[in-house]
Every structure is written in C-alpha cells, then in structure tokens.
N, C-alpha and C positions, 0 to 999 in steps of 0.2 A: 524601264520598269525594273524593281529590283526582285530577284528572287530570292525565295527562300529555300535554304538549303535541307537535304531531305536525313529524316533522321538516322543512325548509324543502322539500325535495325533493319533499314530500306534499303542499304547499298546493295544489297543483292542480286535485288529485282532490277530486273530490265528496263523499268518506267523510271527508276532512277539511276541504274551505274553509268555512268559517263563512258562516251564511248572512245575506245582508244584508238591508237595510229594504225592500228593494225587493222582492226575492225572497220576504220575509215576508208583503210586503200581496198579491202576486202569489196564494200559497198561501191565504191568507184572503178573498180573493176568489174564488179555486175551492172554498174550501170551502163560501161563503156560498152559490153560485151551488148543488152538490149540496145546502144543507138548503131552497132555495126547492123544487128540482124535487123533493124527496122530499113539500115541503106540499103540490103539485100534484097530484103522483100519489095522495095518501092517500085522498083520498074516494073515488077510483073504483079501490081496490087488489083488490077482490074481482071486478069486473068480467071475465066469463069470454072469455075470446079461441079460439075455436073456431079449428082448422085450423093454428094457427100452431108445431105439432111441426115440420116441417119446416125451420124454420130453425134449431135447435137445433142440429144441424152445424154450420152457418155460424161459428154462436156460439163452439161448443165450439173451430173451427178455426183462430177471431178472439185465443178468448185461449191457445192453445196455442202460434202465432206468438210474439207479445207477450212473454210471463213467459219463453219460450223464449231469445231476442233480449237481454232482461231479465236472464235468468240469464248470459249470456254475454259479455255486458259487464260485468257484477260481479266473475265471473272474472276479464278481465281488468285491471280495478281491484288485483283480490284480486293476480295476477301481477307488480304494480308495488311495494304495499305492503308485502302480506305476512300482512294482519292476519284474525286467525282469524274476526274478528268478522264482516268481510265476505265471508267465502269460507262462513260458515253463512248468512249473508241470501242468496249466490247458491243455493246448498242448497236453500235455503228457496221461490226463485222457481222451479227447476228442479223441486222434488218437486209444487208444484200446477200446474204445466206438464207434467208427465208423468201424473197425478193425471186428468187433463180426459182423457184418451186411453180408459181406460178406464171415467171414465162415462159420457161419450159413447156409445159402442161397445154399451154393457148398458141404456142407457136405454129402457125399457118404450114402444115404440109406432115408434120411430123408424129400428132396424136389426133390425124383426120379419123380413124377407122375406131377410136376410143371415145370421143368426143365428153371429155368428164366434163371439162366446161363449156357451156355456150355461148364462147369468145367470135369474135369477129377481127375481119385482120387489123383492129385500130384498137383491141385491147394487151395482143404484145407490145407493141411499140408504147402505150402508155406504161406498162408496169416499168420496160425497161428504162424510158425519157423517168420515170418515178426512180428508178434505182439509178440510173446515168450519174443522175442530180446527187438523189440521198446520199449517197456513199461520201462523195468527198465535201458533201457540205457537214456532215458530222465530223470528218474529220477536222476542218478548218474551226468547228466548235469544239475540240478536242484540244485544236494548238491553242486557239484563245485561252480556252482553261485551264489548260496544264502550266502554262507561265503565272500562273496565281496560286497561294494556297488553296491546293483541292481537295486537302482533307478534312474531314467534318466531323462533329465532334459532338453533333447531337447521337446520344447511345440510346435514344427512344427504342430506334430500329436495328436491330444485329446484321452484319452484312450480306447474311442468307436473304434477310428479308428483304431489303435493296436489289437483290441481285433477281428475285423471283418478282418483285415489282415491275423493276427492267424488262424482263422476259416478256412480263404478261402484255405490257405497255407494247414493246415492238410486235407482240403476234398480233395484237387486235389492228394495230395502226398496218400491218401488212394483211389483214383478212379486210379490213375497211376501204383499202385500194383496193385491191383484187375484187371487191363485191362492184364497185362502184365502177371499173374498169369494165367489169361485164356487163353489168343491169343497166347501167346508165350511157349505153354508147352515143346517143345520137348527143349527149352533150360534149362526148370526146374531141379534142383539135383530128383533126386528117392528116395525121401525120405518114399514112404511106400511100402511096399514089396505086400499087400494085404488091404482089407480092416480095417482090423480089428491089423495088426500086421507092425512096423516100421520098413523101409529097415535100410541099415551101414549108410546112410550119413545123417541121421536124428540123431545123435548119436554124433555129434557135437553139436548140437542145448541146450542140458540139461546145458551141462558142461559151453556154453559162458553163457546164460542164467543165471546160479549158479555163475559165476563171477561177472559179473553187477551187481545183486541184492545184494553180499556179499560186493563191491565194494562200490554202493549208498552207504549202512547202514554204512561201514566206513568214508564216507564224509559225512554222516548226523553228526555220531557221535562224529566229528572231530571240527565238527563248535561251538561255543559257541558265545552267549546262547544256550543251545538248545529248540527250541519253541515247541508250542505246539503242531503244524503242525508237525513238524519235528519226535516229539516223535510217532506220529500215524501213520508217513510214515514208521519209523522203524516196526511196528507191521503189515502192509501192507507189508515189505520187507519178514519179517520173512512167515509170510502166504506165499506168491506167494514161496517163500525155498521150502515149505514142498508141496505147490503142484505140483511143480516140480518134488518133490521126489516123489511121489505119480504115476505122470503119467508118468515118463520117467523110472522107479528103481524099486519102487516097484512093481509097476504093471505089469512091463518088458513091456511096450507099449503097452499092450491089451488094444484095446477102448472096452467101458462098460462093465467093469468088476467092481469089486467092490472099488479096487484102483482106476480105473481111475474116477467112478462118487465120490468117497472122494477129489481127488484129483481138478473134477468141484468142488466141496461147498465149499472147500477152496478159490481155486478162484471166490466164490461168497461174499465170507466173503472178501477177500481180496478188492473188488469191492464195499465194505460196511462200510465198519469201518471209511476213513475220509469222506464220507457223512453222517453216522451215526456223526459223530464229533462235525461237521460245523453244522448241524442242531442242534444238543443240545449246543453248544455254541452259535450258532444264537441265539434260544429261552430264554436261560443265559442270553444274551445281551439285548433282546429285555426285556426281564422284568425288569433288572437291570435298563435299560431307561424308561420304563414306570415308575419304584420306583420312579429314579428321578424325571420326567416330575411332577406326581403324587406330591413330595415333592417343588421341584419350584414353582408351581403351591399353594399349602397350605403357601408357604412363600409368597408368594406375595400376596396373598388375605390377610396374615396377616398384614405384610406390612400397605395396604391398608386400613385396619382395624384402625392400628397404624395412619396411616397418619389423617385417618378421626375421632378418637381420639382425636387427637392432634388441628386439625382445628377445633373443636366442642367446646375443652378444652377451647381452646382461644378464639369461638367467647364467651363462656361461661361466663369465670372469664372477659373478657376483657366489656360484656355486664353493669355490679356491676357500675363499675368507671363511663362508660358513662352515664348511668341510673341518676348516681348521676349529672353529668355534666348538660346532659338538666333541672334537677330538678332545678339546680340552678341557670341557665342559665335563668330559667322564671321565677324565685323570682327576680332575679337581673332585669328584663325587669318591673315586676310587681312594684318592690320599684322605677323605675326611671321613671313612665308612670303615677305616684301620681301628683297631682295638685302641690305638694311641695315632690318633690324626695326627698329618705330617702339614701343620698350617702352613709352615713355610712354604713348601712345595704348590699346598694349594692357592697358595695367593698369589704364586705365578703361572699357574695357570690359568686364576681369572684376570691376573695380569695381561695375560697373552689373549685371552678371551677378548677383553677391551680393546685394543689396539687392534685385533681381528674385524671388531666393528666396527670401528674406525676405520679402516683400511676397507671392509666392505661400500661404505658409505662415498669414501673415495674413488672406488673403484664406478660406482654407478654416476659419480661427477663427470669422472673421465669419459666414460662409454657417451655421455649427450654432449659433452665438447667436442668427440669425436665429427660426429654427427652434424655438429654444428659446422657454419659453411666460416664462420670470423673465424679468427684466427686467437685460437686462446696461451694463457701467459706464459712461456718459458722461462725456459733457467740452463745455468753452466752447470753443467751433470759431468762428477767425474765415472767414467763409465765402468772403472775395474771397481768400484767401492761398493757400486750400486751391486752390480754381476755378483763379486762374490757374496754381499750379503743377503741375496734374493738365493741364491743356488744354495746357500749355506742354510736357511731357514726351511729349503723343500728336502732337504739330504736330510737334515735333523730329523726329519719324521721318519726315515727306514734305521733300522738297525745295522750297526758297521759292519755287523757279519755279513749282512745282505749285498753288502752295497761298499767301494769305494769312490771315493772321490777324488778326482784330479782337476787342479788348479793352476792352469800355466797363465798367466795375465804378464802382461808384456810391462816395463817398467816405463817412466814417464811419459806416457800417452798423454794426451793431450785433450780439452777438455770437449765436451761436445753442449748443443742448445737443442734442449728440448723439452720436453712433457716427460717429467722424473717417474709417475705413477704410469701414465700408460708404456713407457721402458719398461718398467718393471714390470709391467701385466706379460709383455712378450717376453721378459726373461722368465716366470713364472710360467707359462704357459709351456715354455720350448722344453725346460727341466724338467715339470711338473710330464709330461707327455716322456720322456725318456725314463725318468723314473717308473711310470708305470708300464713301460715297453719292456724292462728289467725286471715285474715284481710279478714273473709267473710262477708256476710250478718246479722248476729246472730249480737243481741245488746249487748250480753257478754261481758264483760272488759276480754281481756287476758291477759295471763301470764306468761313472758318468766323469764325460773327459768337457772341460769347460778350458777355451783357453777365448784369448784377445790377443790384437795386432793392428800395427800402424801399417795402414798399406798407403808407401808413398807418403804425402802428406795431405792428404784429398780427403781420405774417412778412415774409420777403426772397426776394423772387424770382429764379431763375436762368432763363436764356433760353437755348437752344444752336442756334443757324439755319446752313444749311447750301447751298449754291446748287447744291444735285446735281439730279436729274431727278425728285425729288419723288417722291411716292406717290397709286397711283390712287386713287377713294373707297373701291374694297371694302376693300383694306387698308388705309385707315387706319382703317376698321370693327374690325378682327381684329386689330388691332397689338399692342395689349396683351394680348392669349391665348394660354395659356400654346403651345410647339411651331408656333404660326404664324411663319413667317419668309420675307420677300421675298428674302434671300440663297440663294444655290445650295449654300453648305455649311455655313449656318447651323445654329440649333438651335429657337431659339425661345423664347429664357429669359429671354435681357438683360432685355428691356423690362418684362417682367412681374415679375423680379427687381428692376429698380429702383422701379417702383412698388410694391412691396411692403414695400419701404426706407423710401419718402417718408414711408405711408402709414402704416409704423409710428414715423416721426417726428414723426406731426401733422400732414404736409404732404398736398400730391398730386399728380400729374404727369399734362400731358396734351401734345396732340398739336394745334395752331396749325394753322390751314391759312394758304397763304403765296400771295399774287398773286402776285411775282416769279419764283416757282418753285422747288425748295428744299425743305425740312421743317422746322420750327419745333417744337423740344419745352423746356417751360418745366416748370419746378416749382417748389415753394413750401415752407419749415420756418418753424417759429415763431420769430419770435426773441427774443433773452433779455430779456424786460422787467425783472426784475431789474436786470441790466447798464444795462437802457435808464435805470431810474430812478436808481441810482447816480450816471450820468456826469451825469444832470440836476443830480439832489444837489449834487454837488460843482462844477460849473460856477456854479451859485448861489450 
C-alpha cells in the first residue's frame, strides 16, 4: 500500500517525523529493560501481597492523570494536522482514562464503606474485560488508518468541533457501559469465581486482548514511514503483552499477588511512555523555536543594524559633495552681488557645483554596490594620481596660512584594481577628518603630511598624519565602530565606512599612534602584480 507523504508543515509533529536511529535504540532499550523486569518478576508472580488494596486508588488516580494529559495532547496534535487517524488514538487514550474511573470506584473491597455505586463483583471485571478489549482494538483502528490518507478536508466542522464531538461520543459510550455494567448484572458473563480468583469465561478476555495488541504492532509496523508516534506505541503495545501476561498467566488470576501488582506497573508504564514522549518532544520543540525566535530576532536587529549603517553611510559620504555644493554655491552668489560681477569666477564655481553633483550621485552608486554582495566593476587605478588630486581638492578649501601641505608619493608605484570612487571616498574621508582635527582655535599653521610606498611588492601603502591634538587611548579603542564619533555633529560612519572599503579591496586600515602629536591613519590595497610583471617583461 503506498503512502502518502506528510506535508512540510507536519514534520514536526510526532504523528509524522520519522523516527531516527537514536530514538530506535532508545525504544529498544526500554523495551529490553520491561522483558528483563517481567523475567524477574515471573518466578515469584503468584506470591500473595496481603493488605496492599489500598493503593489501588493511587494507582487507578496515577493512570487516569496520565492517559488523560495523553489524550489531550493528541488532540491537540489532531487540532494542527487534522488526521482522523490520530484524533481515534486520542479517542482511544481518553476512553481507558475514563474507563479506570469506574473500575476503580466498583472494585470489590476498596470503596465498600462508600458504596457510590451499586456494583457487584461481576461489574468490575466487565468494565475492565470492556477496557482490556477497547484500548488496543482502537489502536489496531488507529494503525489501519494512519497508513491511508487521514486528513480531511471537509471545513464544515473546525477542529474544536471534532475534538468536542469525540469527547462527547467516548463520555456517553463510557457512562453507557458503566450504567449497563451496573443495572443490568444478571445479563453479565461470571467472569469472577470469587473475589480474588477468575471464573472460565473470563479466560477469553487474555487470549482476544493478546490478539489486538499483536495485531496493532503488526499494522504499526507495516505502515512506512514509521513515525515517531508510531515507534512509542509499539513499546506501549509491547508493555500492555506482558501485562497481560502478568495478570491473566502468570499470576493464574490472583488479584494482589505479586504478579498481579507487576502486571498494574506495567500498565502504568504502559500509561506513561507516549506522555513521557510528547512532553520531551513538546520541550525539543519548544526550545528548538525559542533557538529560532532567539536567532530571527539577532538577524533582524542585525538587519537593522545593517540598514541604519547603510542610511548613515550615505547621509555620511553623500554630506562631503553637498558640503562643497552650498560652499560654492555662495562664492558663485558672492562673485555675482559685486558692483562689477566676476562671471568668470562665477561659472566656475557653478562649474564645481556640477561636477559636486555628480560626484554626489556617484557617491550614493558606490555606497549600494558596497552593500551589494556581486562583485562590482573595477579598474587599474593609479594610486598617487588619485591621492594627490583628492587631498589637493580638500587642502583647497582651508587657506595656506592655516594649513600646509606635504606630499611625499613614492615614484613608479605600481598600478592597483579597484573601485576609483569608493578609493577616493576613503582618501576624502581620511583628509577631510585631518583637516578638521587641524581647523581649531590654536593659531598654529597645520600640517597635513600625505605620503605612499611600495611595501615589498605585495601592496602600496597610504599614510595620512595630521598635527591636530590627537586622540585619547579610549578613542582610538572605538574609532572604528560603527556611530562612535569625537566630533560634536558627527555621525560615526566615515571610519568604519572606509574600512569596510579597504577591506573589501584586500587591504586594511589602521590607526598609528604619533609622538609628535597628531593622528596617523595608513592603509594598504594590493597592487597589480600583473602590471608589476609586465613593466618587468618589457623593460628586459
């Protein structure tokens, strides 16, 4: 028979995940462990246990809990899935959890002095020969129909409403035994000879009972996948075997004897193991979903992180261009507001203005290719070209009284592959931050010292020092993170924007500490060995 495989949404659940090698020797090891203690128990199963009625309450109260708890989880299993198959297993757990109430209550010796009901000693032994039965022939209509599609797909009914049908259905068909067990005795079989010992026609009851349950476990085990449910009911099949064996064979029907309270703890284990299941797989589950929640949650603040990066990045680099725009923006107003306009002048500064825009526009290209995870287009960048005419265009803006300049750039460097605009955003960025490290109050001429160097023949190093008032240790600790910043209206991007530049060139940027005073930040790109070996080539 072929089955059908359970939707993705369903792997979770117990009725469908497959069960693994682990989980298999787990079960074979609790099974091993119930046929050692049944060898233990055997030779002394007739051994009579005087006085020990009293805890049969206990008992009766241990697995009514249990198969209860049992049933109610299955439900809500059944409330996710759907599948008929398991909403008759919870059926199933709930009708011998209701089942125990009433022999409990009727059992000969234990509620004499209460008498709620007016049982006789041939109405326990029916509810029980009624429960013996029921349990494992539900389940055995469990495995039949779990190997079919079980789910249904009439939405007349929502699966509250199914679930509270079910309910209603097993209380009344357990109140309809229980009436008819009582009111109706003299049509009962005789199944107990005395109190304590089982008349012939109770002697039917083991052998169907032994049927059923050998029957389920060959329809569980007949179904593939087998889940995980499935494997636990088998170990549940096997328990209820032995305690069959136990109270019907071994013990030869003596109640409280030695065999027959091994033969209750069995069936209390038996009453335990898919509650014990469900709740450690519940707990499995729930912290596997908190792990998750937990890790969605760390992604999306990062995310967040990222995004506000990113928007900072750009108001950041995209600030430079504008900066320069309005600058020039009010030279070109100041040259045309003269008694005798200086057009010349002013048209290059809307000159400058344009290409400011440009270079803005650029500038917000570069920052989402950054970003982006492909790899976008380069080019052979000569790198003292680039350097001095980025450093030369940020120096132009302070006055030479304020400020000199030094330019040591090392001669035939060699060429390097990269992103020309986001280069230049970090040689802008490293200048543009020296320069303003230099434009305080102090009447000192500063001095922006820019040099380059071939280190080796591996990369080319930039250097950009600066003779402003330096930085204390904690910040130069924090300098490159992200939103730290020693300006009053800074952002805290630059830095960490341009190492993110370098460091998707190959290179890396750090932060020099300077006796003289000052801030020293150098970085490093590869440079083009290619080019390097060519000019060799051909110089040979």
């Amino acid at each position: 028979m072929s089955t059908i495989s359970p939707p993705e949404d369903h792997r979770l659940l117990l009725s469908t995940l497959p069960a693994d090698r682990a989980q298999m020797r787990l079960a074979l090891a609790v099974s091993l462990g119930l046929v050692i203690a049944l060898a233990a128990a055997a030779p002394f199963a007739r051994q009579p246990l005087d006085g020990t009625a009293a805890l049969l309450p206990a008992y009766a109260a241990a697995v009514l809990i249990n198969e209860l708890i049992t049933a109610a989880l299955l439900f809500a299993m059944f409330s996710v899935q759907g599948s008929r198959g398991l909403r008759l297993l919870a059926a199933a757990y709930l009708f011998s959890a209701l089942m125990v109430i009433p022999w409990g209550l009727t059992f000969p010796g234990v509620f004499a002095e209460i008498e709620l009901l007016n049982a006789n000693l041939q109405t326990t032994a029916t509810i029980a020969a009624v429960r013996r039965i029921g349990f494992p022939l539900l389940l055995l209509a469990y495995a039949l129909l779990r190997d079919r599609d079980g789910s249904t797909s009439d939405t007349t009914f929502t699966p509250q409403h199914r679930i509270a049908a079910t309910v209603a259905v097993v209380i009344a068909a357990v109140c309809a035994i229980t009436l008819l067990a009582i009111v109706e005795d003299s049509l009962l079989p005789q199944w107990m000879a005395d109190e304590r010992r089982v008349a012939a026609a109770w002697q039917v009851v083991p052998p169907l009972a032994l049927a059923l349950c050998l029957g389920a476990a060959a329809a569980l085990i007949r179904a593939r996948p087998l889940s995980l449910l499935d494997l636990w009911l088998l170990v549940v099949l096997l328990s209820a075997v032995i305690e069959i064996l136990l109270l019907a064979y071994l013990s030869s029907g003596n109640r409280f004897s030695l065999g027959w309270w091994a033969g209750r703890v069995y069936g209390l284990v038996s009453s335990s193991i898919v509650l014990l299941v469900l709740l450690s797989e519940t707990m499995s589950l729930y912290v596997r979903l908190a792990q998750s929640l937990m890790s969605e949650r760390r992604s999306r603040e990062a995310r967040l992180s990222s995004l506000e990066m990113l928007s900072a990045s750009i108001a950041h680099e995209v600030n430079q261009p504008l900066g320069s725009m309005v600058t020039n923006a009010d030279a070109a107003l100041r040259w045309l507001d003269r008694p005798q306009p200086d057009n010349d002048e002013a048209r290059q500064a809307l000159a400058r203005i344009v290409k400011d825009g440009h270079r803005a526009g650029k500038v917000i290209e570069s920052v989402r290719t950054l970003f982006r995870k492909d790899q976008h287009e380069r080019q052979a960048i000569d790198l003292n070209a680039l350097v001095e005419e980025v450093v030369r265009r940020e120096a132009g803006t302070i006055r030479p009284e304020r400020m000199t300049l030094r330019l040591d750039l090392a001669a035939s460097l060699p060429k390097v592959t990269g992103d020309r605009l986001q280069l230049e955003q970090v040689v802008c960025n490293l200048a543009a931050n020296a320069i303003e490290a230099m434009s305080g109050p102090s009447n000192r001429q500063g001095v922006l010292h820019v040099a380059t160097e071939l280190l080796g023949r591996a990369a080319i190093q930039v250097t950009i020092a600066d003779s402003g008032p330096g930085l204390s240790a904690d910040a130069r600790r924090h300098i490159f993170e992200p939103f730290y910043t020693t300006k009053t209206q800074g952002m805290g991007m630059g830095l960490p924007f341009c190492r993110s530049i370098i460091e998707g060139h190959g290179g890396r940027l750090w932060m020099d500490d300077s006796t003289a005073g000052g801030a020293i930040f150098r970085f490093t790109v590869p440079a083009d060995e290619e080019k390097q070996r060519g000019e060799r080539d051909s110089g040979e």
